[in-house]
C-alpha positions as CSV (number, residue, x, y, z in Angstrom):
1,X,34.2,21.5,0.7
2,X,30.9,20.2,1.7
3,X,29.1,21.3,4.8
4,X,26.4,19.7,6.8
5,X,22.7,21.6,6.6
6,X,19.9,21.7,7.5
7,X,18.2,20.8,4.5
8,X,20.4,17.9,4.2
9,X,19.8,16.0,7.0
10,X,15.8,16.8,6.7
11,X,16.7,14.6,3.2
12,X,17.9,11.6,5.3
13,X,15.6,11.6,8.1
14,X,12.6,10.6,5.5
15,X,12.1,7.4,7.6
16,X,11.6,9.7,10.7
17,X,9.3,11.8,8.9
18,X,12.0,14.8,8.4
19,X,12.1,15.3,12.1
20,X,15.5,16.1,12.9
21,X,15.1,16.7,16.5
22,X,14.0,13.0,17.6
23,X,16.0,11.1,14.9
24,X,17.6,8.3,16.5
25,X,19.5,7.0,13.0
26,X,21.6,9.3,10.3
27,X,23.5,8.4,7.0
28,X,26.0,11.3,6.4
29,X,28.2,8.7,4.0
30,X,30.1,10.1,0.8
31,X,29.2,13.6,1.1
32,X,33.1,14.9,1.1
33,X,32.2,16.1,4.5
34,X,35.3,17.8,6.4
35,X,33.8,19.8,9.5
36,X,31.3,18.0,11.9
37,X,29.1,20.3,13.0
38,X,25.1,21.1,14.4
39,X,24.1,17.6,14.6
40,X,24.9,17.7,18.5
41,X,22.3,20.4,18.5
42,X,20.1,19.5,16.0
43,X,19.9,15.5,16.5
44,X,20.4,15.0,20.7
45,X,18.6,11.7,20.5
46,X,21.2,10.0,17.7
47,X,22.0,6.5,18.8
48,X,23.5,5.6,15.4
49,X,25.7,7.9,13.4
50,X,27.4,6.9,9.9
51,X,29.7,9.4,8.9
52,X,32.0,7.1,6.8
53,X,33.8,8.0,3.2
54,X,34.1,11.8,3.9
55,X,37.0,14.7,4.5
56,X,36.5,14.8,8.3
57,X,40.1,15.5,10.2
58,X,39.0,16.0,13.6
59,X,36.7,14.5,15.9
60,X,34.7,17.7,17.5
61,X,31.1,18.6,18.3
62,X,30.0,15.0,19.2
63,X,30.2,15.3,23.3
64,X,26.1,16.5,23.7
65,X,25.1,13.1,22.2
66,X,25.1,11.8,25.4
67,X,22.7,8.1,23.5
68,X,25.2,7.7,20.6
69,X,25.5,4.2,20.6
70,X,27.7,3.3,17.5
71,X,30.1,5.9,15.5
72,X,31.7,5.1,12.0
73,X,34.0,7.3,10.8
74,X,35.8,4.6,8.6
75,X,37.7,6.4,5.4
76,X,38.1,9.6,6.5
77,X,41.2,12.1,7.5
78,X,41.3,11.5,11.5
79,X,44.6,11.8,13.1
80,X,43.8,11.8,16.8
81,X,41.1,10.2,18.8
82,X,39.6,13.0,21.1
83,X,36.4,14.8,22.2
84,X,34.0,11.6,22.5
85,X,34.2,12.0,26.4
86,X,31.3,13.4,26.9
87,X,29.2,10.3,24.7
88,X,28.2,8.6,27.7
89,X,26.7,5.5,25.8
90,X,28.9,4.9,23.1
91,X,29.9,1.2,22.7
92,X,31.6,0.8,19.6
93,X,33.4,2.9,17.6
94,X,34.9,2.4,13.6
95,X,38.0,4.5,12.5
96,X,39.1,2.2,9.5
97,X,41.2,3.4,7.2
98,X,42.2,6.5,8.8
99,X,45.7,8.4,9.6
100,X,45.7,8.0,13.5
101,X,49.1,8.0,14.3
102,X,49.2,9.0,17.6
103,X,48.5,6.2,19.6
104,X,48.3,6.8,23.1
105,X,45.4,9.4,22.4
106,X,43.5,6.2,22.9
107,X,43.7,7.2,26.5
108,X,40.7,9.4,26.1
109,X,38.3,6.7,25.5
110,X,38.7,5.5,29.4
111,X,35.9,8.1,30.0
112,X,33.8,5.7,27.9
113,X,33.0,2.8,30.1
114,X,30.3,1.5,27.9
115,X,32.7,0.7,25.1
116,X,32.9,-2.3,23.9
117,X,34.7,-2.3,20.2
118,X,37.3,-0.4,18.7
119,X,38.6,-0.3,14.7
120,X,41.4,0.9,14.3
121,X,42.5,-1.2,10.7
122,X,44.3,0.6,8.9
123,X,45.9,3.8,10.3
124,X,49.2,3.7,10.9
125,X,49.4,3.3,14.6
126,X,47.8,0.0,13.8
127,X,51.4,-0.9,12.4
128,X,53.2,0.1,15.8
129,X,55.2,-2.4,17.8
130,X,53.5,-3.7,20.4
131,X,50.0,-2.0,18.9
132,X,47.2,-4.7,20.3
133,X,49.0,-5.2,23.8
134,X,49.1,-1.3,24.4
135,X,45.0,-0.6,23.3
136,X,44.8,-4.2,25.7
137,X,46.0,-2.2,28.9
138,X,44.7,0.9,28.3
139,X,41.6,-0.1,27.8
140,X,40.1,-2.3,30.3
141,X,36.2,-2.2,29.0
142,X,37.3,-3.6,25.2
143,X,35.8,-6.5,24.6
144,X,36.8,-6.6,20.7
145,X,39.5,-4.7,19.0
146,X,39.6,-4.8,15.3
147,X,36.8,-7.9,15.5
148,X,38.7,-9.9,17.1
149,X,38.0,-10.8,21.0
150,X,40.0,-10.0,24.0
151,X,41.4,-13.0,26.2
152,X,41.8,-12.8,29.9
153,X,45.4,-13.8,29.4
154,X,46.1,-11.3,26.8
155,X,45.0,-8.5,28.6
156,X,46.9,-10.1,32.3
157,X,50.0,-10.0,30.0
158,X,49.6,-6.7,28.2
159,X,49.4,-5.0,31.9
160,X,52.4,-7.1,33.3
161,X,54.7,-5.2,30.2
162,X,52.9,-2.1,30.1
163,X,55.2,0.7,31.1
164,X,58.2,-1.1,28.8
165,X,55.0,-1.1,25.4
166,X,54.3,2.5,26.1
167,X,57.6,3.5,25.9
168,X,57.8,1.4,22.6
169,X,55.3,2.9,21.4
170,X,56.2,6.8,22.2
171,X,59.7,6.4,20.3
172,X,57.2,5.3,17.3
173,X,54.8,8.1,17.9
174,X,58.1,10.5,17.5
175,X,59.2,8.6,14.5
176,X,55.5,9.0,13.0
177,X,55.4,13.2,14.1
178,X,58.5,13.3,11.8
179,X,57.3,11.8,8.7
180,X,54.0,13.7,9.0
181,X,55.9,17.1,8.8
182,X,58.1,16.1,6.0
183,X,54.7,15.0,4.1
184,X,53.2,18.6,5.2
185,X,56.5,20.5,3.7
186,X,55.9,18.3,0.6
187,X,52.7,19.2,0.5
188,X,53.0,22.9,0.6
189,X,55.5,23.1,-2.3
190,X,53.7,21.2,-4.5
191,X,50.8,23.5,-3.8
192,X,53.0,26.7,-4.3
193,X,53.9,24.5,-7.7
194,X,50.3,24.6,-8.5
195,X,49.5,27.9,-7.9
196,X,52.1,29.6,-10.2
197,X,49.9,27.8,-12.9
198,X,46.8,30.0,-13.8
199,X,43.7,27.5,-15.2
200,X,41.9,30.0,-16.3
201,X,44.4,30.3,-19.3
202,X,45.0,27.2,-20.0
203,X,43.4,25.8,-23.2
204,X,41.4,22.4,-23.2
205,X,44.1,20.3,-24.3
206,X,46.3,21.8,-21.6
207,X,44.2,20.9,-19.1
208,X,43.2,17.6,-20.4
209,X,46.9,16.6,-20.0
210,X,47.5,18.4,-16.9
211,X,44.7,15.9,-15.7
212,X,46.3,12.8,-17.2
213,X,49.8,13.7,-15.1
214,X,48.0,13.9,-12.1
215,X,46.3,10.5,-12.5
216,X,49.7,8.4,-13.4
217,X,51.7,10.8,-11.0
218,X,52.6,8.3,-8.0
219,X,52.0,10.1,-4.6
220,X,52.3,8.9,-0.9
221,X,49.0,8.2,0.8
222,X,48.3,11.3,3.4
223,X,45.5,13.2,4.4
224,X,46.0,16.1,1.6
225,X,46.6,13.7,-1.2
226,X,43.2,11.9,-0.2
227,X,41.5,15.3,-0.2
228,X,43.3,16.6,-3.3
229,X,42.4,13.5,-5.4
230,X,38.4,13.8,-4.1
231,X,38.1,17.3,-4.9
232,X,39.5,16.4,-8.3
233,X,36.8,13.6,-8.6
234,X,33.9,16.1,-7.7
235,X,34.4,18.6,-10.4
236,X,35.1,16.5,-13.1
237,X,31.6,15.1,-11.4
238,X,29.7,18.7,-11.3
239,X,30.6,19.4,-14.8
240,X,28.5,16.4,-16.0
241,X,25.9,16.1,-13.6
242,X,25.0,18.3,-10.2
243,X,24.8,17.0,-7.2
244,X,21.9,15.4,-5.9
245,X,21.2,17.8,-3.3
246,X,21.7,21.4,-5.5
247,X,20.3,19.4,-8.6
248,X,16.9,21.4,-8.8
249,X,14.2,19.4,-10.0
250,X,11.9,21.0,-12.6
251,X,8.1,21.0,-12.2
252,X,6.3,19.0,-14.7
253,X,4.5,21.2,-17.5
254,X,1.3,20.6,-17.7
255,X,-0.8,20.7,-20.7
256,X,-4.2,21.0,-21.5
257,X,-4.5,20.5,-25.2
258,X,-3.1,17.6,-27.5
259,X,-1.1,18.8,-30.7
260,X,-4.5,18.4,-32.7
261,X,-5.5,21.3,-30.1
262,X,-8.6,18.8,-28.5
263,X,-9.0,19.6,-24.8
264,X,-7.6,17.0,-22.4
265,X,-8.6,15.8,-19.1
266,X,-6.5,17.3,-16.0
267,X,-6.7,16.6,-12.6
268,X,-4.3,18.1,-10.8
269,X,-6.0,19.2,-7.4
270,X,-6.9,15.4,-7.1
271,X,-10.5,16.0,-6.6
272,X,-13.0,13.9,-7.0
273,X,-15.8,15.1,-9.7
274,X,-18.9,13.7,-11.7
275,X,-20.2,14.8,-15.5
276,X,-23.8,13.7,-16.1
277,X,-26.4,15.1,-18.6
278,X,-29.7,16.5,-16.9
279,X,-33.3,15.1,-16.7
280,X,-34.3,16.6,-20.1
281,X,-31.1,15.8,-22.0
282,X,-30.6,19.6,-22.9
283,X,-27.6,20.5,-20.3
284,X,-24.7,19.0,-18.7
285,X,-24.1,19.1,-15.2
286,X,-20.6,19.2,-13.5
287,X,-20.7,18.4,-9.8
288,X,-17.1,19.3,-8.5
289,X,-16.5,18.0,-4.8
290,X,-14.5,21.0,-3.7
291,X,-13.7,21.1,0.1
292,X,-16.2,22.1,2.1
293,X,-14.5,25.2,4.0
294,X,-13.0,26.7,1.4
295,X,-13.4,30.0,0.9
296,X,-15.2,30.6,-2.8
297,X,-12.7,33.4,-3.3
298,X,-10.0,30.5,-4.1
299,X,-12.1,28.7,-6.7
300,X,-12.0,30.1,-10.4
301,X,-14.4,28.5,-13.0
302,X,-13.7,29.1,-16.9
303,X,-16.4,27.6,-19.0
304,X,-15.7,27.2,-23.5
305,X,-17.3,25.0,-25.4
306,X,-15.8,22.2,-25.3
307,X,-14.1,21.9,-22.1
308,X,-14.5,23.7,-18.4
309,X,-11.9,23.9,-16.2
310,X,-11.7,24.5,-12.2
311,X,-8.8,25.9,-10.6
312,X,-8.6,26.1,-6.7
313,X,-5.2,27.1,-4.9
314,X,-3.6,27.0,-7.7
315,X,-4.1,23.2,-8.7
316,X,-6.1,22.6,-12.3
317,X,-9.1,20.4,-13.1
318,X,-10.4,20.1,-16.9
319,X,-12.8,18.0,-18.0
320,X,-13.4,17.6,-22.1
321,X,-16.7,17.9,-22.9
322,X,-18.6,15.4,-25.8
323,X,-21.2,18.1,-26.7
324,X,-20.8,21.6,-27.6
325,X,-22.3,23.9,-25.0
326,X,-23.1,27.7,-24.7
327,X,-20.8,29.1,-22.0
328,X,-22.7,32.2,-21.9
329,X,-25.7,30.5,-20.3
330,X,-23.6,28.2,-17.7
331,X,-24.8,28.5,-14.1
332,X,-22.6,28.1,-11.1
333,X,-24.0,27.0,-7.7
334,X,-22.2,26.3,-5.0
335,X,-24.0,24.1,-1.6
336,X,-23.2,25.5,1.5
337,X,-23.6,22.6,3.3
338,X,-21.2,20.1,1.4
339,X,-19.4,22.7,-0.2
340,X,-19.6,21.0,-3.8
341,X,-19.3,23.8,-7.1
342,X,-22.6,22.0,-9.6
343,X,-22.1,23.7,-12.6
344,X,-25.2,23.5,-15.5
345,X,-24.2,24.0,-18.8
346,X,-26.8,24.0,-21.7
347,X,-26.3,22.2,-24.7
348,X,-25.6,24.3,-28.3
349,X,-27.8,21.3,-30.0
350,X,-29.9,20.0,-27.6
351,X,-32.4,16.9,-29.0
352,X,-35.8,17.7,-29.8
353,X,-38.5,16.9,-27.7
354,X,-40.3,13.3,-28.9
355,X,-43.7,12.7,-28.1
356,X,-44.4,9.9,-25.7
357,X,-44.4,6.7,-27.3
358,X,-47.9,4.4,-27.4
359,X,-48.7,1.7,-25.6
360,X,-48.6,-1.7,-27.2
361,X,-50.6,-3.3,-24.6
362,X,-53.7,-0.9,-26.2
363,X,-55.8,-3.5,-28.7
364,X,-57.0,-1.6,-31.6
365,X,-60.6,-0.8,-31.6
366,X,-62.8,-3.1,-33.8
367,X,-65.2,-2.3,-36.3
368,X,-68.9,-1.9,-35.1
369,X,-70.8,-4.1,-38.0
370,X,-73.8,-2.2,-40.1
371,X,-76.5,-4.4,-37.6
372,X,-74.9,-4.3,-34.4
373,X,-76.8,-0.5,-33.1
374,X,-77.4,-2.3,-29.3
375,X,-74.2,-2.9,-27.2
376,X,-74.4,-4.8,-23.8
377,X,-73.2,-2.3,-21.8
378,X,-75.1,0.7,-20.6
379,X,-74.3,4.1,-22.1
380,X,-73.7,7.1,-20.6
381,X,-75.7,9.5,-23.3
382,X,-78.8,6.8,-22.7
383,X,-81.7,7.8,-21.3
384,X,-82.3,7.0,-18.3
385,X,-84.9,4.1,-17.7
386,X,-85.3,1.8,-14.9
387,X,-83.6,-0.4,-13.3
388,X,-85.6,-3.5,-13.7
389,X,-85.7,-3.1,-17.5
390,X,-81.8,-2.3,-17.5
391,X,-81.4,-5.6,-16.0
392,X,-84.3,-7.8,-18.1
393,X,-82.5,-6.3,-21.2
394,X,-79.3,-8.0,-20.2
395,X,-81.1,-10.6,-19.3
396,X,-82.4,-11.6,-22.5
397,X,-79.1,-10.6,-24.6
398,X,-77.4,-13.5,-22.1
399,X,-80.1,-16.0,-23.4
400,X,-80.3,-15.1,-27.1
401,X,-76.3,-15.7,-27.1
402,X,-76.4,-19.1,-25.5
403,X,-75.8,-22.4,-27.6
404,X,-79.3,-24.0,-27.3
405,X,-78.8,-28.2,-26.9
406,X,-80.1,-30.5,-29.2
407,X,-82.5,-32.4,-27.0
408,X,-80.9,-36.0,-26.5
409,X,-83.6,-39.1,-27.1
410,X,-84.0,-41.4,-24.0
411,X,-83.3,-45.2,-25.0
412,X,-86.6,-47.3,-24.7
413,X,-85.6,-50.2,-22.8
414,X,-85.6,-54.0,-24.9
415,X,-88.3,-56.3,-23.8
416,X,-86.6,-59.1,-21.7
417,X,-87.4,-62.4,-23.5
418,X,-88.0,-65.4,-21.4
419,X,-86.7,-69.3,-21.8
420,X,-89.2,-71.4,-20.6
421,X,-86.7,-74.5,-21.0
422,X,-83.9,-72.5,-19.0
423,X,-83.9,-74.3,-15.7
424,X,-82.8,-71.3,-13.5
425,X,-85.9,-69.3,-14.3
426,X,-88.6,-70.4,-11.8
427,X,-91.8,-71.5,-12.8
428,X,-94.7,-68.7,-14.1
429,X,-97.5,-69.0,-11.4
């Protein structure tokens, strides 16, 4: 049988965070439960509680959830209603598919003034003469029983004729007390049947039969048949796959070389890191952002030539490396103010020093011809002479490189001719 832990609830309180204490909402369904137990210490604020498709007989350890709103305990072993006095705020309540055959322990939810709908499809009370009209009178909160709503005139009638329904229904409770304890002495002889049989030396093919038999063996539907059948259904479930909640899941190997043996990169710490090659192009520098109150003590640094990895707490980092480098001569510096591991590591080849390149904005230097001794500018090796024949020098260079002008002839003007006959011209005097 299962049990309720700890560990299992923690698992179905993920939407709360794995706080048990303040979870308001639990899933318990299909766990083969049969004992309910802790949550009423573990889980005082539940308001919703699904404990549907298990082994529970008996309703017990529910009456400190004093804000359980809603209860489903549909498919399971219940025989009797009892012990939900104490949840002050429950308003509905689902026992479908149960064996409740005792009827008037319906009594017990009078405590309950808050509670609105009952299920009680079915069980076999739900059979019994007189069933609806008996839950109608006996419980005056009910608005809906089985889903279906309660009339004023139902319930008027139901308390006209209740003493002669409760009697109806006690001669069917007796009836039903019989029947169960002819199922019960049926029960135990087919379980001293059992037991005469040892398993353990049965062969394979004995077994796989014995299984078959039990399948097409017809049976009556009671509590120990429904828990027989579902302990049958969970080994033949074990022995092919665990359950969920013992299955142990195993940790992911992690590897750190190919199967050509190249290093690979890891990050398992999740830490944020740089690789960049120094000013000169002759090391490598690893700046790892470790956390900046960490004590050193927890870091670990292994340096090869072709890879370096970190490890703090436990948690890898590697980083491949594209050059060689000389672990030997690796430094490792750690800032106290941002915490951060640089690591330098040297290069086994590192690239030869080039000279810098020339300028291409320099103009080569042209060729001073055999007659040109004198330049225009003055030189520093000159001797010194004044300053009024530095300047007539330069002077007269100017001049001498000038583009002398062809003089340009002045026209002589024509001599103006004069028309004696021309009538506009006035007379000479």
């Amino acid at each position: 049988m299962v049990r309720i832990t700890e560990d299992m609830i923690r698992k179905r309180s993920e939407h709360n965070e794995c706080e048990i204490y303040s979870l308001e909402e639990l899933s318990l369904h299909q766990h083969d439960i049969d004992k309910i137990e802790y949550l009423q210490n573990w889980c005082k604020q539940l308001q919703i509680l699904y404990l549907q498709n298990n082994l529970i007989t008996k309703l017990e350890n529910l009456g400190k959830l004093k804000k359980l709103e809603y209860l489903n305990l549909a498919l399971n072993n219940v025989e009797r209603i009892e012990n939900l006095e104490g949840c002050e705020s429950l308003k509905k309540i689902d026992l479908t598919v149960n064996f409740v055959g005792e009827l008037t322990t319906v009594d017990s939810l009078k405590a309950n003034i808050f509670l609105e709908e009952l299920y009680l499809v079915g069980n076999p009370c739900a059979n019994f003469d007189g069933y609806r009209e008996y839950v109608y009178a006996t419980l005056p909160q009910l608005k809906k029983l089985d889903g279906q709503e309660i009339e004023k005139s139902q319930r008027i009638k139901a308390l006209q004729e209740y003493g002669d329904i409760r009697e109806k229904i006690l001669d069917q409770e007796a009836i039903h007390k019989i029947k169960r304890k002819e199922q019960l002495n049926q029960n135990k002889e087919k379980l001293e049947c059992q037991n005469t049989k040892n398993k353990d030396e049965m062969t394979e093919e004995e077994k796989r039969i014995e299984e078959e038999e039990f399948w097409k063996e017809e049976s009556e539907y009671t509590p120990e048949s429904r828990t027989e059948m579902q302990n049958r259904i969970r080994e033949n479930k074990n022995k092919s796959t665990p359950s969920r909640f013992e299955q142990k899941k195993e940790k992911r190997k992690i590897r750190f070389f190919n199967d050509a043996g190249n290093p690979l990169n890891v990050n398992q710490a999740k830490i944020e890191f740089s690789l960049k090659e120094s000013d000169d192009d002759c090391s490598l520098l690893l700046d790892v952002a470790c956390y900046k109150y960490m004590d050193t003590s927890l870091i670990d640094l292994d340096v090869q030539p072709w890879y370096a990895r970190v490890t703090i707490k436990d948690k890898f980092m590697q980083v491949a490396l594209n050059e060689e480098v000389k672990p030997d001569s690796c430094v490792a510096q750690r800032s106290q103010i941002t915490g951060h591991l640089l690591v330098t590591m040297p290069k086994l080849n590192p690239p030869e020093k080039r000279k810098p390149p020339v300028s291409s904005d320099r103009k080569p230097e042209k060729k001073k011809e055999a007659g040109d001794d004198k330049s225009n500018f003055l030189e520093v090796n000159e001797e010194k002479k004044s300053i009024m024949e530095g300047l007539a020098n330069i002077a007269k260079s100017d001049v001498a490189n000038r583009h002398v002008r062809k003089p340009v002839k002045a026209k002589q003007p024509e001599p103006e001719v004069y028309d004696d006959d021309n009538p506009e011209v006035p007379p000479l005097i």
